[in-house]
DRENDO-1510 file (C-alpha; in Angstrom, 1 decimal, always signed):
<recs>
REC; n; res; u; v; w
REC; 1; UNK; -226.9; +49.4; +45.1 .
REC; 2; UNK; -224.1; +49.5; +47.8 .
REC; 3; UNK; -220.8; +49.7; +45.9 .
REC; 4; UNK; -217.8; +47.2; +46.9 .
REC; 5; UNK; -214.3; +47.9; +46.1 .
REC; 6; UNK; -211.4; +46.2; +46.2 .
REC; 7; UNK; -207.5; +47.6; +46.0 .
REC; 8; UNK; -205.2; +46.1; +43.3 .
REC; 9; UNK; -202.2; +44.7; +44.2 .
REC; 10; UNK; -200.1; +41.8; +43.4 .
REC; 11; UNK; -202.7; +39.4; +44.8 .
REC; 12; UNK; -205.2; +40.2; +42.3 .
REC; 13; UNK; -203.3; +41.6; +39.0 .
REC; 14; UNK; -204.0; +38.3; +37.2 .
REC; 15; UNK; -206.7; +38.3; +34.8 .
REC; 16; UNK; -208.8; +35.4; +36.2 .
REC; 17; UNK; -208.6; +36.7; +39.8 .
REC; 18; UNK; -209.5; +40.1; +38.7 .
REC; 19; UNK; -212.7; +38.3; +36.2 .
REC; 20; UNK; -213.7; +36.6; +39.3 .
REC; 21; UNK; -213.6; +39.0; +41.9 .
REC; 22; UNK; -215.8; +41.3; +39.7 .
REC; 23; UNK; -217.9; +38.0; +38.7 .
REC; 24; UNK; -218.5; +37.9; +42.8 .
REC; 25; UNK; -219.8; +41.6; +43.0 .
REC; 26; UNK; -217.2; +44.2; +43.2 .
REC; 27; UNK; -218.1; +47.2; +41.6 .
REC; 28; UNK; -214.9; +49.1; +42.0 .
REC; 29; UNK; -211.2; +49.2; +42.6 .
REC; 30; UNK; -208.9; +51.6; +44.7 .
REC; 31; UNK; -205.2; +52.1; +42.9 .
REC; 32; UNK; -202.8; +53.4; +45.6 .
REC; 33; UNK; -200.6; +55.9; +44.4 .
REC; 34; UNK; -198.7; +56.9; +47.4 .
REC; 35; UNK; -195.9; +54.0; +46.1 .
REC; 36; UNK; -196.3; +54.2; +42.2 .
REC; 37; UNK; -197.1; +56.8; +39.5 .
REC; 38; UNK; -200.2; +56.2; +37.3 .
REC; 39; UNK; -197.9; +56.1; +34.3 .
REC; 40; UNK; -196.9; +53.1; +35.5 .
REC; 41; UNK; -200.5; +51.6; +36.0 .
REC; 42; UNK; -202.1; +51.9; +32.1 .
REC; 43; UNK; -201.9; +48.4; +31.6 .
REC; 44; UNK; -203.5; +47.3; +34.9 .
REC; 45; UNK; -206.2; +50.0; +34.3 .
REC; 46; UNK; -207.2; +48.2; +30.7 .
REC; 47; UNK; -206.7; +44.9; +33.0 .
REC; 48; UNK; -209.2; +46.1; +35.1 .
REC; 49; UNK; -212.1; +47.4; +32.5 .
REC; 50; UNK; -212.0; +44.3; +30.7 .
REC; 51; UNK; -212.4; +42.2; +33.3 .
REC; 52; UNK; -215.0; +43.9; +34.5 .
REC; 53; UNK; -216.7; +44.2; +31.2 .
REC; 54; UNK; -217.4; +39.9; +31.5 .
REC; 55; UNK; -219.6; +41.0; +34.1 .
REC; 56; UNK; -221.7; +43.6; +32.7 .
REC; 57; UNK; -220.0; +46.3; +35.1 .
REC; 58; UNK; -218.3; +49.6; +34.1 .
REC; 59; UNK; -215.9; +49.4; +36.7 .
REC; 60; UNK; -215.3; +52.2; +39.5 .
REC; 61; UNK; -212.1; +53.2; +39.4 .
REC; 62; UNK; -210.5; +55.1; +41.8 .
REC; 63; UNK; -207.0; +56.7; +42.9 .
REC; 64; UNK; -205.9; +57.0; +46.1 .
REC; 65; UNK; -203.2; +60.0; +46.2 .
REC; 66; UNK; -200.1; +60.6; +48.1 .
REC; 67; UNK; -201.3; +64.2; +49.8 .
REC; 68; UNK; -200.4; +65.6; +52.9 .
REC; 69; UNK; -200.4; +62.1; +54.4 .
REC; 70; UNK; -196.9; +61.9; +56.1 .
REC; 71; UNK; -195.0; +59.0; +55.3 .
REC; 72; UNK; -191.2; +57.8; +56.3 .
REC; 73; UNK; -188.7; +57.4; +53.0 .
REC; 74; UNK; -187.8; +53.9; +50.9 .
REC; 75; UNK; -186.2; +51.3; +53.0 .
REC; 76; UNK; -183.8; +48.8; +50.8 .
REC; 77; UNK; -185.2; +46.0; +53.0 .
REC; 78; UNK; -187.5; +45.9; +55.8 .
REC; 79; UNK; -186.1; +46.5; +59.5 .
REC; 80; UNK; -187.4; +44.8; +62.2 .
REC; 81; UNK; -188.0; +46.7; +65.5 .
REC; 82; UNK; -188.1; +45.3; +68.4 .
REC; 83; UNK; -189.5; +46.8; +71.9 .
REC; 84; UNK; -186.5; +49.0; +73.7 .
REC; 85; UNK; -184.6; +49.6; +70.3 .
REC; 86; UNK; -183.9; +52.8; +69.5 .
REC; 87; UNK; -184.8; +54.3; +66.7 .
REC; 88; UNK; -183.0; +57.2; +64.2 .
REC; 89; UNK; -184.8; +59.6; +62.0 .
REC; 90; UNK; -182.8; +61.7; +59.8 .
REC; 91; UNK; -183.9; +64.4; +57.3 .
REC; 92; UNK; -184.5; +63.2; +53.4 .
REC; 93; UNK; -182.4; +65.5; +51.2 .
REC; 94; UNK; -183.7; +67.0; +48.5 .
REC; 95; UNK; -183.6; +66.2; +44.7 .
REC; 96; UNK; -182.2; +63.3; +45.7 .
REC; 97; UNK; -183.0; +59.8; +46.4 .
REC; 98; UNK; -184.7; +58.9; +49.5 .
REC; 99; UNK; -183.6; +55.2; +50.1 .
REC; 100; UNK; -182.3; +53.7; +52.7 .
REC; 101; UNK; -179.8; +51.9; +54.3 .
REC; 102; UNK; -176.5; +52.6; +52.8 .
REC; 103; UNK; -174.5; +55.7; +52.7 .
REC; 104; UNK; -175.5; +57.6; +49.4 .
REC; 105; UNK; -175.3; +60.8; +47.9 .
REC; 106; UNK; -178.3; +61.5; +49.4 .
REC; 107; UNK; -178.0; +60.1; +52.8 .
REC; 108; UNK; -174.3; +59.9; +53.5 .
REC; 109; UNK; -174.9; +59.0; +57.4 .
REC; 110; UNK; -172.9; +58.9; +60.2 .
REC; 111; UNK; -169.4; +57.5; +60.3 .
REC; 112; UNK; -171.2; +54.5; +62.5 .
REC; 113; UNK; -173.8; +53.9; +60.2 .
REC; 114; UNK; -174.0; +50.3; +58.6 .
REC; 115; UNK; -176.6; +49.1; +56.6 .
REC; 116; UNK; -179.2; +47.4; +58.1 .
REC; 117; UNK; -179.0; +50.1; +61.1 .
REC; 118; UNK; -182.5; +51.0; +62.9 .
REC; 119; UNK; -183.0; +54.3; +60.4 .
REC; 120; UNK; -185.1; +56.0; +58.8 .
REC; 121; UNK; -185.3; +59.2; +57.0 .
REC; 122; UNK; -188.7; +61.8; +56.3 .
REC; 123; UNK; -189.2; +65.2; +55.3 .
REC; 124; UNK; -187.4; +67.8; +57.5 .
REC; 125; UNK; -190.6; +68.8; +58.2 .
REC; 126; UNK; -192.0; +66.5; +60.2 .
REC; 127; UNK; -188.7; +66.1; +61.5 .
REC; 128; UNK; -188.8; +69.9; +63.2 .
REC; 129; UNK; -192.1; +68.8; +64.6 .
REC; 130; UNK; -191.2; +66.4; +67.1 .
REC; 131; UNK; -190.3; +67.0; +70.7 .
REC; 132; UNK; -188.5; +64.7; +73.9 .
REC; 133; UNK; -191.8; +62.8; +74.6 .
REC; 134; UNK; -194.0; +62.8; +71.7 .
REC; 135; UNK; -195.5; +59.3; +70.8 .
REC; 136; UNK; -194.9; +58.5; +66.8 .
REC; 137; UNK; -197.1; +55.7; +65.3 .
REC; 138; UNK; -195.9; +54.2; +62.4 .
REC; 139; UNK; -197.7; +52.0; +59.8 .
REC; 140; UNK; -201.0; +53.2; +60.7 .
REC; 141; UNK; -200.2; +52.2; +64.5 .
REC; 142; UNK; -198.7; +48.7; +64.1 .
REC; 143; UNK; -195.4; +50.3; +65.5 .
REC; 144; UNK; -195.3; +52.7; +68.4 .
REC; 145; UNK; -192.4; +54.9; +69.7 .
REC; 146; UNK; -191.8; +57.6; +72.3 .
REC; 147; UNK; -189.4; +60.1; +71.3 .
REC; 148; UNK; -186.3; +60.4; +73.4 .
REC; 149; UNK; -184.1; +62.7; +72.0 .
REC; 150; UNK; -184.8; +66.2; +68.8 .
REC; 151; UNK; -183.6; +68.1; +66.9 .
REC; 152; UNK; -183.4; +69.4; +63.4 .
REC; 153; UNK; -180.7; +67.6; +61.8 .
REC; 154; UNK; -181.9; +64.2; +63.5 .
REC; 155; UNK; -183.8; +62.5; +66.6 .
REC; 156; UNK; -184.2; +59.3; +68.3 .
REC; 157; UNK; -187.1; +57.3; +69.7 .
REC; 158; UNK; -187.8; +53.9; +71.7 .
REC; 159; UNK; -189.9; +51.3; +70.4 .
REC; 160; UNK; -192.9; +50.4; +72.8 .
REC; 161; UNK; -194.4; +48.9; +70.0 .
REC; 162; UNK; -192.4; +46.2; +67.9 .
REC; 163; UNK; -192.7; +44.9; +64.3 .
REC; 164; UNK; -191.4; +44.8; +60.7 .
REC; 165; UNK; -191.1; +48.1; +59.4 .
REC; 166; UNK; -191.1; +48.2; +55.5 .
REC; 167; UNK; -190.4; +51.9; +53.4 .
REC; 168; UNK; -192.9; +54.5; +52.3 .
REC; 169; UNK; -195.2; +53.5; +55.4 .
REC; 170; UNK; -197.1; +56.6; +57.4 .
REC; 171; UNK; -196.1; +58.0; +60.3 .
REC; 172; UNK; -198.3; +60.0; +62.6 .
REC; 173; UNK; -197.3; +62.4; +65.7 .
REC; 174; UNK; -199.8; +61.9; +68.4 .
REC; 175; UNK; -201.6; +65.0; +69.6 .
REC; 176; UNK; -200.1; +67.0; +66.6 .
REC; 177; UNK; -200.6; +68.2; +63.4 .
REC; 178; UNK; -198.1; +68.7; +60.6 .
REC; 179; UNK; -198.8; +71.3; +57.6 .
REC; 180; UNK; -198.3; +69.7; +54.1 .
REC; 181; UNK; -199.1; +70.5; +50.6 .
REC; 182; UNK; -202.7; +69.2; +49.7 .
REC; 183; UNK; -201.6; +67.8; +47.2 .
REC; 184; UNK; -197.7; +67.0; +45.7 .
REC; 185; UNK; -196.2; +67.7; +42.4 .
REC; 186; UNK; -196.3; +63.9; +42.1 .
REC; 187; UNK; -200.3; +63.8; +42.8 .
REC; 188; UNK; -200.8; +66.6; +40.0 .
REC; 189; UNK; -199.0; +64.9; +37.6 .
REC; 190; UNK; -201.5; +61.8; +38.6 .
REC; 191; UNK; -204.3; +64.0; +38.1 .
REC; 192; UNK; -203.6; +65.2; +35.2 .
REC; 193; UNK; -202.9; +61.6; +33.5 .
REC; 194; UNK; -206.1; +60.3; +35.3 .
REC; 195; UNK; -208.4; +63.0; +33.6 .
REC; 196; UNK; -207.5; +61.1; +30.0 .
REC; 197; UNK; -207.7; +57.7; +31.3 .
REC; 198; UNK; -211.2; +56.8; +32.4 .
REC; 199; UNK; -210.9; +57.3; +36.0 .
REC; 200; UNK; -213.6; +57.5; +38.2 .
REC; 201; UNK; -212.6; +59.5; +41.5 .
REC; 202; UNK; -209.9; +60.7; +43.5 .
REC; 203; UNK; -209.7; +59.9; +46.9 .
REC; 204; UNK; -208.4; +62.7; +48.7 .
REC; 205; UNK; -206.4; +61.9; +52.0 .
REC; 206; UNK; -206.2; +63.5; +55.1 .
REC; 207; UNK; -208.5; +66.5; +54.0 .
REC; 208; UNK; -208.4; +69.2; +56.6 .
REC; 209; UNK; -210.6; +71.6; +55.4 .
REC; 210; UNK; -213.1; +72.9; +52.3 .
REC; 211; UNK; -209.7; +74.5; +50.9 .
REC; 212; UNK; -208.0; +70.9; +49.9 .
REC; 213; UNK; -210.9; +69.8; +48.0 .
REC; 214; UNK; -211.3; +72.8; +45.8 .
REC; 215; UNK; -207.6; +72.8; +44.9 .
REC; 216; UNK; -208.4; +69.7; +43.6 .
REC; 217; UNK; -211.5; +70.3; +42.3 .
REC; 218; UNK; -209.6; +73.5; +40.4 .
REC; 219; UNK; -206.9; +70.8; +39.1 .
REC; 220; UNK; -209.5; +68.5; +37.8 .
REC; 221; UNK; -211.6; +71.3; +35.9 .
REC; 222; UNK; -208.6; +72.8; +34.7 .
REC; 223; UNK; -207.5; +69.2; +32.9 .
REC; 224; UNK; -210.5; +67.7; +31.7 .
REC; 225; UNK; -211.8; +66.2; +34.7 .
REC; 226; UNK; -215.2; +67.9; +35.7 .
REC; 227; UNK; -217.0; +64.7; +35.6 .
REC; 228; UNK; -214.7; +62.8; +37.7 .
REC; 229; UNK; -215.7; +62.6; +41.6 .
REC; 230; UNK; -213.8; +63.8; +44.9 .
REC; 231; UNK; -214.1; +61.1; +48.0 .
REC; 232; UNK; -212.6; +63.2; +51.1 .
REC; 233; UNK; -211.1; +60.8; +53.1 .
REC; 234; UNK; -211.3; +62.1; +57.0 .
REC; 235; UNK; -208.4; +60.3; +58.8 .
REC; 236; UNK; -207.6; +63.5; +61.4 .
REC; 237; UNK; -209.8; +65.1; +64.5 .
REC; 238; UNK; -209.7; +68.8; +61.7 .
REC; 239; UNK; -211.2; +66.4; +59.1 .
REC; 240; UNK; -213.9; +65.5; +61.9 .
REC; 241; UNK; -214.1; +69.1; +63.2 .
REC; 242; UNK; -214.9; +70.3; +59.7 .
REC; 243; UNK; -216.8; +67.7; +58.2 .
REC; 244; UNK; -219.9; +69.6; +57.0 .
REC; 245; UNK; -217.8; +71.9; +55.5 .
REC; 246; UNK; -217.0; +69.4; +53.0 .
REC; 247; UNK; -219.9; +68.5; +51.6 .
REC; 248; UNK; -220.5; +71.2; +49.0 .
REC; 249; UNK; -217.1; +69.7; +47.6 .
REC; 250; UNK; -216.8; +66.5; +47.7 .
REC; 251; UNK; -219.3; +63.7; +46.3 .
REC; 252; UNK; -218.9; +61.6; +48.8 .
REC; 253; UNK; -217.2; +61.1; +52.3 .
REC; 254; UNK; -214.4; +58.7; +53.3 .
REC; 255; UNK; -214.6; +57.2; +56.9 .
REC; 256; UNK; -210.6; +55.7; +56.9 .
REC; 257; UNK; -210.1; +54.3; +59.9 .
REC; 258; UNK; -206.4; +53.4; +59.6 .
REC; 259; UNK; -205.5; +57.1; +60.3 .
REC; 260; UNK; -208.1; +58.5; +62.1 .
REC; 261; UNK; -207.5; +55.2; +64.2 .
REC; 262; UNK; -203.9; +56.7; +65.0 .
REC; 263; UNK; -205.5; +60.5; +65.8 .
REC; 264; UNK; -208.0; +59.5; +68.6 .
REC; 265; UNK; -208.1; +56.9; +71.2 .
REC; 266; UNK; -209.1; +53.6; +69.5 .
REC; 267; UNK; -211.7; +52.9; +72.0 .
REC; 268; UNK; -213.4; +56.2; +70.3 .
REC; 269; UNK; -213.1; +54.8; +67.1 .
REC; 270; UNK; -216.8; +53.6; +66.9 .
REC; 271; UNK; -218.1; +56.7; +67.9 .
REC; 272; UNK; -216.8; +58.8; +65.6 .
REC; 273; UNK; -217.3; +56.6; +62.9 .
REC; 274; UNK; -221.2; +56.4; +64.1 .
REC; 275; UNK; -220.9; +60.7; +64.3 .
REC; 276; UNK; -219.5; +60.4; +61.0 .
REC; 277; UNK; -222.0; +58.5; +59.7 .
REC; 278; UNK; -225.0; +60.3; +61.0 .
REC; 279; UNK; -224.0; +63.9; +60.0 .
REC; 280; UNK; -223.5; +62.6; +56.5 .
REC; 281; UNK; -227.0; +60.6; +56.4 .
REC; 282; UNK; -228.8; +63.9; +57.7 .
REC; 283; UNK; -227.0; +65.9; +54.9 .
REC; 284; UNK; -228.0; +63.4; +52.4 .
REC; 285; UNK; -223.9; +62.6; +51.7 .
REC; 286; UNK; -222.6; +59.2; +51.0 .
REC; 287; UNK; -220.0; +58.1; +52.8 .
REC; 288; UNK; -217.4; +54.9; +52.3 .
REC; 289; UNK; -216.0; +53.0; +55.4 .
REC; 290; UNK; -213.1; +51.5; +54.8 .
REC; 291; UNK; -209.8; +49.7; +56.9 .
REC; 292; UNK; -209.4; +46.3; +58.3 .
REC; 293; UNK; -213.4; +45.7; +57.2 .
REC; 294; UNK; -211.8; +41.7; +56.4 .
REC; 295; UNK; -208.4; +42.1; +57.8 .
REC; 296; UNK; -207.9; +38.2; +58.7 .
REC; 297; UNK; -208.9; +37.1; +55.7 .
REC; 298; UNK; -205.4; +38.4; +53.9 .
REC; 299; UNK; -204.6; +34.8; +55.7 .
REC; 300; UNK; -207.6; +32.9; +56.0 .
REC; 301; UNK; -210.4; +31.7; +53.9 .
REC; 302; UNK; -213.1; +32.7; +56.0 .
REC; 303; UNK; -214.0; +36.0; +58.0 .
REC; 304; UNK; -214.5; +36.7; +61.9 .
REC; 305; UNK; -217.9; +36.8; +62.8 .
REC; 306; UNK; -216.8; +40.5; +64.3 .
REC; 307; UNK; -215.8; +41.2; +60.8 .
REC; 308; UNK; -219.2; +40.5; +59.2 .
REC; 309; UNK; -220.7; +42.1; +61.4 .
REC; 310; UNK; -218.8; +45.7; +61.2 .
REC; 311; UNK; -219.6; +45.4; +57.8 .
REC; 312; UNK; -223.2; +44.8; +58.3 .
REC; 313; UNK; -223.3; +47.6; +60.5 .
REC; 314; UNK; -222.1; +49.9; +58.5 .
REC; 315; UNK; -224.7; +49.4; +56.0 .
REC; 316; UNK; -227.4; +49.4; +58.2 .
REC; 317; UNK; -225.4; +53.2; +59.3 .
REC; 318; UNK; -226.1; +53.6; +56.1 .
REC; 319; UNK; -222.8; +53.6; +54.3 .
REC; 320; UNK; -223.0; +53.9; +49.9 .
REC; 321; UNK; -219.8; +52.1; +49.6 .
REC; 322; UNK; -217.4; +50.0; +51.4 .
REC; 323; UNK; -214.0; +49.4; +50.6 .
REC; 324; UNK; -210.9; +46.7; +51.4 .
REC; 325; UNK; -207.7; +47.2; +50.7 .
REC; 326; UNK; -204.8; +45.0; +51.9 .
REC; 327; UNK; -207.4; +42.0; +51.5 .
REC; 328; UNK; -207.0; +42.0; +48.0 .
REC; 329; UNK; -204.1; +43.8; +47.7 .
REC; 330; UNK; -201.6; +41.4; +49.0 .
REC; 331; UNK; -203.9; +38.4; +51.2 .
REC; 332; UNK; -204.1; +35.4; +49.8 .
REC; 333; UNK; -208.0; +34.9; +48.9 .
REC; 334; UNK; -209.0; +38.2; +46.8 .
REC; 335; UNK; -211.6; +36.6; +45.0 .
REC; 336; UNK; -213.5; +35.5; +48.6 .
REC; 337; UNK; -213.0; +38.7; +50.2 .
REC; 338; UNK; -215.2; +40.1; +47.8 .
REC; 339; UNK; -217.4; +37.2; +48.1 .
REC; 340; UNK; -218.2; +37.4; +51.9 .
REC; 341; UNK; -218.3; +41.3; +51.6 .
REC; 342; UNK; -220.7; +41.3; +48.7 .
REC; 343; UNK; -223.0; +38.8; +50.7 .
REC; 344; UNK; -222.5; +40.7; +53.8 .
REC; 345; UNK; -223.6; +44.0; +52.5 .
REC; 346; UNK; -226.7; +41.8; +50.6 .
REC; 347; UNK; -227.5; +40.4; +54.1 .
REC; 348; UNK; -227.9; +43.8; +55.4 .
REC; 349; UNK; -229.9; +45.6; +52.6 .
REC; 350; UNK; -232.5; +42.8; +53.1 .
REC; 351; UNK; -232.5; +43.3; +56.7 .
REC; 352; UNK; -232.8; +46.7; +56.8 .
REC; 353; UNK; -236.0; +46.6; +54.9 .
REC; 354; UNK; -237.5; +44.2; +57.8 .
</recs>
């Protein structure tokens, strides 16, 4: 049986949405952790296995971690860009808070500065990366910039691509790669929480190579948590490069296209999903697709036909799972996403066997 997961989010925290959506054949659910600790998430975890139990199901659930994923720092409101507005990055400062706008103790600013200013801050890191010229994409490509002006202690960039900009969203530096920590002190203290608390599997973002996984793998064993699974989520060209690497490690393979969307040409996109694919079905891996599988329906009660039909396809490529996420998260019909997905993936198993 083809697993279906949903995220949980505001949308679908309420115990009849969650009864139904599990009532219409979700098998699992995805808790994103790059904006909240698990601590935090005990009660929506006992939500979620007794709502699932008035199915019959033992729910799937996994956690989606921070890792080396590179993300811009809290906004106090969201800031909308508009194409030819310049943007400001400044460097977070550490042991301190990363919010922004307003002059703090942690981002004091420049004399200029007024709330509501087009800025944001990251790690200094990312920040030392960028040159005159490079091309940032932020919120997994909604919002596109060229950089204009670098350094250090701060640097500029023009929007080409306009939209509402809200906190903690990704950022990604076409072309170029930029060395984090597998995984954070905030992801360990996750894992060692989730090794007590039922959970399924850790979805591992942005893995690189065979080296990520088994540092989690170590941090699991070491805490309890042999039994619980690894998903490597590839969402980078080294993640494509060194797939089969992988596969001793992790239990199954993540094809998230939000990311890997952003690190090669989207008109590629298929392909390397379908290479994706392939080398996991001749290594006898699983693999998950995942992003944008129902992305309309966050506003509308009924799919695309395009939508269905990437969803077909990706069974008949022979996916074990598929997964949505803003969908259910935050759209406005959780309980029919899962409906037309469930279908959909029933559709294809039947015609597959034709």
């Amino acid at each position: 049986m083809i697993d279906v997961f949903g995220t949980l989010g505001p949308s679908c925290r309420d115990e009849e949405v969650l009864s139904s959506m599990f009532a219409e054949g979700m098998t699992g659910i995805r808790i994103n952790l790059s904006h909240v600790m698990l601590k935090d998430c005990l009660e929506d975890l006992d939500k979620v296995k007794r709502d699932a139990a008035k199915s019959g199901i033992v729910p799937k659930i996994l956690i989606d971690m921070q890792g080396p994923e590179l993300r811009i720092g809290k906004l106090d409101a969201p800031i909308s860009l508009y194409n030819g507005d310049e943007l400001v990055l400044e460097p977070t400062v550490s042991d301190k808070t990363d919010t922004y706008p307003g002059k703090t103790d942690a981002h004091p600013g420049k004399a200029n500065t007024q709330p509501g200013d087009n800025t944001i801050i990251l790690d200094k890191i990312i920040l030392e990366a960028l040159e005159v010229t490079d091309e940032i994409l932020l919120d997994d490509g909604k919002i596109a910039a060229t950089i204009i002006e670098a350094g250090s202690s701060s640097a500029k960039a023009r929007i080409t691509r306009g939209g509402a900009l809200n906190g903690k969203k990704s950022i990604a530096i076409v072309g170029k790669s930029v060395d984090m920590p597998a995984l954070t002190d905030s992801d360990i203290e996750n894992i060692k929480l989730a090794c007590k608390s039922g959970i399924y599997g850790v979805m591992q973002p942005f893995v690189r190579s065979s080296d990520d996984l088994k540092m989690l793998r170590s941090v699991l064993d070491d805490n309890g948590g042999k039994d619980i699974k690894i998903y490597a989520k590839i969402e980078n060209t080294r993640g494509v490069d060194n797939l089969e690497s992988f596969f001793e490690v992790a239990d199954e393979i993540i094809i998230a296209r939000g990311d890997l969307g952003n690190a090669v040409p989207l008109w590629t996109l298929p392909g390397v999903q379908k290479d994706i694919a392939a080398r996991c079905r001749t290594a006898h891996k699983p693999f998950m697709v995942v992003t944008q599988m129902l992305s309309s329906m966050e506003h509308s009660k009924v799919p695309t036909r395009a939508e269905v039909s990437d969803i077909y396809n990706a069974v008949l490529d022979g996916a074990a799972s598929v997964m949505v996420t803003g969908e259910t998260a935050v759209g406005e019909y959780p309980a029919d996403v899962i409906r037309y997905m469930r279908k959909t993936v029933e559709a294809a198993e039947a015609g597959s066997k034709q």
